[in-house]
DRENPAZA-315714 format. One line per field, with one value per residue (C-alpha): z negated, y negated, x negated; residue number from 1. Coordinates in pm, whole numbers. Layout:
DRENPAZA-315714
up Z,...
north Y,...
east X,...
num NUM,...
end
This chain:
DRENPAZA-315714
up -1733,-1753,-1406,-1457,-1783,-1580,-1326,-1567,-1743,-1435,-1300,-1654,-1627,-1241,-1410,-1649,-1450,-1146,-1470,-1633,-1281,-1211,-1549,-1516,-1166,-1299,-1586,-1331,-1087,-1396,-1532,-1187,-1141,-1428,-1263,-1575,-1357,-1008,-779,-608,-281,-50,175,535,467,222,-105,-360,-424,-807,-851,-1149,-1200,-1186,-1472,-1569,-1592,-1924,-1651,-1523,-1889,-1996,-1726,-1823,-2170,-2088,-1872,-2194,-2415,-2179,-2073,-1745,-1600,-1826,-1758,-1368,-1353,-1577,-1537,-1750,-1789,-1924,-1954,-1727,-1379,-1358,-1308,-982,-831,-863,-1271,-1353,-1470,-1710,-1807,-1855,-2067,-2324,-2349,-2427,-2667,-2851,-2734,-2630,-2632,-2345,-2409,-2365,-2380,-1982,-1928,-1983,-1898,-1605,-1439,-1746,-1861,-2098,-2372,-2512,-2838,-2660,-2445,-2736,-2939,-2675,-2664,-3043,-3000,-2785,-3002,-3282,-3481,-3585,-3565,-3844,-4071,-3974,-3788,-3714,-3343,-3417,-3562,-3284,-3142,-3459,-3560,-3220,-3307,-3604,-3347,-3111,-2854,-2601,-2708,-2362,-2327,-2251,-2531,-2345,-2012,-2046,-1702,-1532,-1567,-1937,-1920,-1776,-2023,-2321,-2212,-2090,-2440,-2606,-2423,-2675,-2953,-3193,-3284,-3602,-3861,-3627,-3517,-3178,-2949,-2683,-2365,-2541,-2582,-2208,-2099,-2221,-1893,-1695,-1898,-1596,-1363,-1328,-1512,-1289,-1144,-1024,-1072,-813,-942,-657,-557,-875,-924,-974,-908,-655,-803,-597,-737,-503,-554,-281,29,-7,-137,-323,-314,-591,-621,-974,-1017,-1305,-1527,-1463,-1292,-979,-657,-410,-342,-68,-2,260,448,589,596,440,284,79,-87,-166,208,251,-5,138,288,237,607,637,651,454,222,401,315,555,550,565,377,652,602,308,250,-95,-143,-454,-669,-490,-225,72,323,675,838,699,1025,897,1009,1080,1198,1274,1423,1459,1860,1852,2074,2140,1772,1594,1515,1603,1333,1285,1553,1418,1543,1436,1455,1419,1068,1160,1423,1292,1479,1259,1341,1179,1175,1113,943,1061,1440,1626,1958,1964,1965,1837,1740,1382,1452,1161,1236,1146,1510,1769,2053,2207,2328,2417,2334,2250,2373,2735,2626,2704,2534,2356,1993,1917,1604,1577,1753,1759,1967,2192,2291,2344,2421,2230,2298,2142,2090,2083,1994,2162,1936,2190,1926,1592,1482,1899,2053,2379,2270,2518,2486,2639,2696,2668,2925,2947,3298,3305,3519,3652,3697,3333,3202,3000,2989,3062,2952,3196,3046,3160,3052,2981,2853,2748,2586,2456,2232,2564,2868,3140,3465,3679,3531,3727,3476,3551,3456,3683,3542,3205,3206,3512,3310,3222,3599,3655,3274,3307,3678,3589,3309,3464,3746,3488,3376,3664,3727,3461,3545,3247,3393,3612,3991
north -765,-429,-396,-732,-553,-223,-500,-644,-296,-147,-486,-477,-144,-138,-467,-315,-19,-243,-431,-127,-42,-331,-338,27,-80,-363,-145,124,-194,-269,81,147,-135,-35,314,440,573,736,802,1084,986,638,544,435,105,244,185,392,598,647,866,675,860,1210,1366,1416,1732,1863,1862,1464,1391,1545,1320,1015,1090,1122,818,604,754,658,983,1062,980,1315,1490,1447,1495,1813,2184,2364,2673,2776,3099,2930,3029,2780,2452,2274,2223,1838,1894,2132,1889,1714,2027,2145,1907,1854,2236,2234,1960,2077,1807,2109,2402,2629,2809,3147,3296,3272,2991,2620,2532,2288,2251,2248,1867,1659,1532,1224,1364,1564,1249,973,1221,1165,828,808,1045,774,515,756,906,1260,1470,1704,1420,1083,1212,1537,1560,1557,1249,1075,862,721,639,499,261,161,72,-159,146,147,446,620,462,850,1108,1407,1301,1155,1033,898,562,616,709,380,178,375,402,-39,-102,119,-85,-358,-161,-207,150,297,126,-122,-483,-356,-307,14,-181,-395,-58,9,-292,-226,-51,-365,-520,-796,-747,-1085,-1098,-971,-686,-437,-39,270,620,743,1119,1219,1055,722,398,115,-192,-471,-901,-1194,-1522,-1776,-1560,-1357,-1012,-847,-471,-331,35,251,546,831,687,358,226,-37,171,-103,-448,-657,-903,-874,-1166,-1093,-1319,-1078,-795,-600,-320,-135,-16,-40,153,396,691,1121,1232,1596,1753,1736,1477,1161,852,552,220,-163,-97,103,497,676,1067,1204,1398,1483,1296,1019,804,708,426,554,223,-119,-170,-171,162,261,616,852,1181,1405,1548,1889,1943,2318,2474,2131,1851,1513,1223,1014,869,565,394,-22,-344,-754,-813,-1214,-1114,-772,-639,-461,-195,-164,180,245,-44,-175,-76,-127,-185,-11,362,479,689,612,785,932,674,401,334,310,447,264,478,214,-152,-362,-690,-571,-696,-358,-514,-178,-145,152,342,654,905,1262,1510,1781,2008,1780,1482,1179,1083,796,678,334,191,-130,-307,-401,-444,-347,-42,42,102,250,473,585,885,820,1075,896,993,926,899,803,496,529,175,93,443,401,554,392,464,673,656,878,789,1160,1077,785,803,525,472,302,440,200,273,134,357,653,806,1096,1453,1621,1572,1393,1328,1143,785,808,800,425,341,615,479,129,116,323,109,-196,23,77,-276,-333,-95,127,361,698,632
east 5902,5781,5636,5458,5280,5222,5057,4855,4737,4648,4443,4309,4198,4070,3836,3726,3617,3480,3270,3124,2947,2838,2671,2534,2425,2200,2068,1968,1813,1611,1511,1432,1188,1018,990,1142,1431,1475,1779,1896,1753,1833,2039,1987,1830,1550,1761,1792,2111,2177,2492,2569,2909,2778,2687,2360,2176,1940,1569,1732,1741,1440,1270,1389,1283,908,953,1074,786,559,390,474,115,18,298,249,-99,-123,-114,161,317,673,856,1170,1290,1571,1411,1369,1045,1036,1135,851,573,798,993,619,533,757,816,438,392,695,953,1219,1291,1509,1849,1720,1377,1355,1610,1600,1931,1796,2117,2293,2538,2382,2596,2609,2467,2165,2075,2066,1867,1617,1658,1590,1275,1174,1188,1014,1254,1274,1591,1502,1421,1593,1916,2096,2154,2499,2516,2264,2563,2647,2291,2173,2470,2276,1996,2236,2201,2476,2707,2896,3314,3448,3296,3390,3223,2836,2714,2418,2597,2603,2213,2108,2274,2133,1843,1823,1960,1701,1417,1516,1541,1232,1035,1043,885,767,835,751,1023,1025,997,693,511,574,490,102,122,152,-173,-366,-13,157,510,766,545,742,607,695,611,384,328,266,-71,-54,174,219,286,414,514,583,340,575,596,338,387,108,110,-161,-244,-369,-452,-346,-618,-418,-731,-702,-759,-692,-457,-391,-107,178,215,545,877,1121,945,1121,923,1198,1217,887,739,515,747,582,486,703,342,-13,-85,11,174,242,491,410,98,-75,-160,-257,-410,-454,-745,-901,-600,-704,-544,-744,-658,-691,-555,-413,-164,202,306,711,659,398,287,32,-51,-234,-519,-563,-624,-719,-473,-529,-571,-220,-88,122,423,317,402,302,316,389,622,823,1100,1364,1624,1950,1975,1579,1427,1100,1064,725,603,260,140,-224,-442,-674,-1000,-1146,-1410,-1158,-1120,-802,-725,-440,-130,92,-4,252,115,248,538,712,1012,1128,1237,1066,1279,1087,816,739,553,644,368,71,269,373,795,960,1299,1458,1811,1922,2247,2478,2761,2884,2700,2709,2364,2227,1957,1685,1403,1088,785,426,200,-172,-393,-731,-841,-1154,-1232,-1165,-1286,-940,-672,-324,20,229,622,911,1292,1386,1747,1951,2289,2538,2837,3014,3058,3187,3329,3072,2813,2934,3094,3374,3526,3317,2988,3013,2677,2705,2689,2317,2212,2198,2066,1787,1672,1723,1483,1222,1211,1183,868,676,731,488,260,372,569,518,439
num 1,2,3,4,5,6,7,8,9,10,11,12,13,14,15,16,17,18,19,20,21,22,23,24,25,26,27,28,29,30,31,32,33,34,35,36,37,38,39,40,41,42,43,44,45,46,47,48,49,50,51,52,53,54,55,56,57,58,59,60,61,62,63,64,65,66,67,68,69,70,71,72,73,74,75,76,77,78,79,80,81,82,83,84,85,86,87,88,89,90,91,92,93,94,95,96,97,98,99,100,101,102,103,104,105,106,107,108,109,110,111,112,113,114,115,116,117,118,119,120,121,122,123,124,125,126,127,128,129,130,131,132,133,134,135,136,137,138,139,140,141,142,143,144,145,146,147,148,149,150,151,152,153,154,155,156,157,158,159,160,161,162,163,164,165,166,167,168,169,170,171,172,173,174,175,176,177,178,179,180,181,182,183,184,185,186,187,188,189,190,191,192,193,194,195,196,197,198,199,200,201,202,203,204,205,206,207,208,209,210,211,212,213,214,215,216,217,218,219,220,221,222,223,224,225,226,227,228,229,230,231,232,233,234,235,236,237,238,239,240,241,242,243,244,245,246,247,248,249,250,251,252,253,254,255,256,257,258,259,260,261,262,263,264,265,266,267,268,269,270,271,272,273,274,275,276,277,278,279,280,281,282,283,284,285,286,287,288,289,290,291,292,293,294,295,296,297,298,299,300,301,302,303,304,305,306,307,308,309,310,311,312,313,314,315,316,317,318,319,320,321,322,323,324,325,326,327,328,329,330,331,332,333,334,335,336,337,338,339,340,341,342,343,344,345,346,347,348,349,350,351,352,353,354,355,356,357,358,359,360,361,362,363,364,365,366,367,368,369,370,371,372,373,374,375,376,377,378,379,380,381,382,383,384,385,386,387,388,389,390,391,392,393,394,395,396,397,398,399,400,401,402,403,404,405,406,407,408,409,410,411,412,413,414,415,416,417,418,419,420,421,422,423,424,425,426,427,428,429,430,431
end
């Protein structure tokens, strides 16, 4: 009898345990959404990672706070000084701000205690800020967990241990909670931010000066961009059978000011965001032509027709240039039907190279590199694609490929000449 009640206890308590993250999960899904709260990066398919059982630190919980209070447009796009030397660079506008307009104060004259744990105390005192209460007048900070109870605000399970997990749920239950002296709930006061966006609309915090909003009307997803001011900078719908903009959100280039993804190719300038080109865009590059750089070269695709990676998301089957102009020049034009699932490109030297992966069975691919050569036809006063296969390598190796002790390597021999033949077959690949 007792090991049946030790059964039950421990299936009670794994339940309850599988329960409370599935609940933080959602609450983070929905904060996030709201862009009210960000994870700690994404995983390989574009989603976001939220850490919801690590603690949380005082500049993760200061953020969150000027998210709820509806200020991070000002925070973001401000200039602000502070006497501390501890915060990261991503924390410093909102650390910034509310050290400026008095929201907090640091735990030394030089540090702010950035990496510091929140407690359950410090992070619902927050909360309540949020919702307009004062700490010096309304609550001691001491006493926040038992007054947020007051308020139907979620209170953390474990009261030595306050995690990111306990943050979401605060914070979601907070959203309901009405602000002081008001009939007016927290999440109604955000929501003034979503004034002429259909219900549903979902809001990305973008580069710090401005959002991406994105809703679905039947298949058709509409992607809508504002500025700081919260003014519309640009729309246009995304006619594309399974779009799903949390992968697709536009992605930082590793240099300048760029931004690309299904939506095409963005550069801020001047706190603005410009459109360079509207063609769905799963990687790009920049070539360098003696001491200039070129203008993006993009890695695209059919938006009708997209092919998708497993291990890269959107792939694409055309390579070109956007002219400042707004024109193309045409690397590689997928309507050649080249038949590659292009993953990714970069540039070595002056010369575009691009990978692709081909599944050929659970999480097994054969992966080739490619160089992308250009020689001018005189006829067409073009220039046409010359490809080398520089290297191919696979998660099989069989015997019939060649394979042995003595040269290891020996395997790639009949992949590499096999496909470049298949190239030059279509006129694509070097004579």
């Amino acid at each position: 009898m007792k090991k049946v009640v030790f059964l039950f206890l421990c299936l009670t308590l794994a339940f309850s345990f599988t329960a409370s993250a599935m609940y933080e999960t959602l609450a983070a899904d929905e904060l996030f959404s709201l862009g009210l709260f960000n994870g700690t990066g994404v995983d390989e398919t574009g989603n976001p990672i939220y850490a919801l059982e690590r603690t949380m630190t005082r500049q993760e919980a200061l953020t969150l706070f000027i998210r709820l209070i509806g200020q991070e447009n000002e925070a973001v796009s401000g200039t602000w000084e502070t006497p501390f030397t501890d915060v990261d660079e991503w924390a410093k506008p909102y650390v910034g701000f509310a050290y400026e307009k008095g929201y907090t104060k640091g735990t030394s004259e030089t540090a702010f205690g950035a990496k510091s744990e929140v407690t359950a105390e410090h992070y619902l005192t927050f909360v309540l800020r949020a919702l307009g209460y004062s700490d010096e007048t309304d609550f001691s900070w001491k006493q926040a967990p038992e007054f947020a109870k007051t308020l139907a605000i979620t209170n953390p399970n474990n009261a030595e241990i306050f995690t990111r997990g306990d943050a979401v749920l605060a914070s979601q239950s907070a959203l309901k909670a009405p602000m002081k002296e008001s009939e007016t709930t927290l999440f109604e006061m955000i929501s003034k931010r979503f004034e002429g966006r259909p219900d549903g609309a979902n809001r990305v915090a973008f580069s710090g000066e401005g959002y991406l909003f994105y809703w679905f009307e039947g298949d058709v997803a509409t992607v809508a961009y504002y500025g700081a001011d919260d003014k519309l900078l640009d729309r246009y719908d995304v006619d594309l059978p399974g779009y799903d903009p949390r992968i697709s959100v536009l992605k930082k280039y590793e240099l300048g000011s760029y931004f690309y993804g299904v939506q095409g190719v963005y550069e801020l300038k001047d706190g603005r965001l410009l459109k360079l080109t509207d063609r769905p865009t799963a990687d790009m590059t920049f070539l360098r032509y003696g001491a200039e750089s070129s203008a993006p070269v993009i890695l695209t695709f059919d938006r009708k027709t997209p092919m998708y990676a497993p291990t890269a998301g959107y792939a694409g089957e055309t390579i070109l240039e956007v002219k400042p102009d707004g024109g193309e020049d045409i690397f590689l034009d997928g309507t050649v039907n080249h038949g590659m699932r292009i993953t990714s490109i970069w540039k070595e030297d002056s010369t575009v190279c691009f990978e692709q992966k081909v599944p050929i069975g659970p999480a097994a691919y054969h992966c080739y590199r490619y160089a992308l050569l250009r020689k001018y036809d005189g006829k067409t006063n073009k220039y046409r694609p010359e490809i080398v296969v520089m290297d191919f390598e696979s998660d099989y190796q069989y015997d019939e490929s060649g394979w042995s002790d003595d040269d290891p390597t020996a395997y790639k021999t009949p992949y590499l000449e096999k496909e470049q033949k298949r190239l030059s077959d279509l006129g694509i690949g070097i004579e």
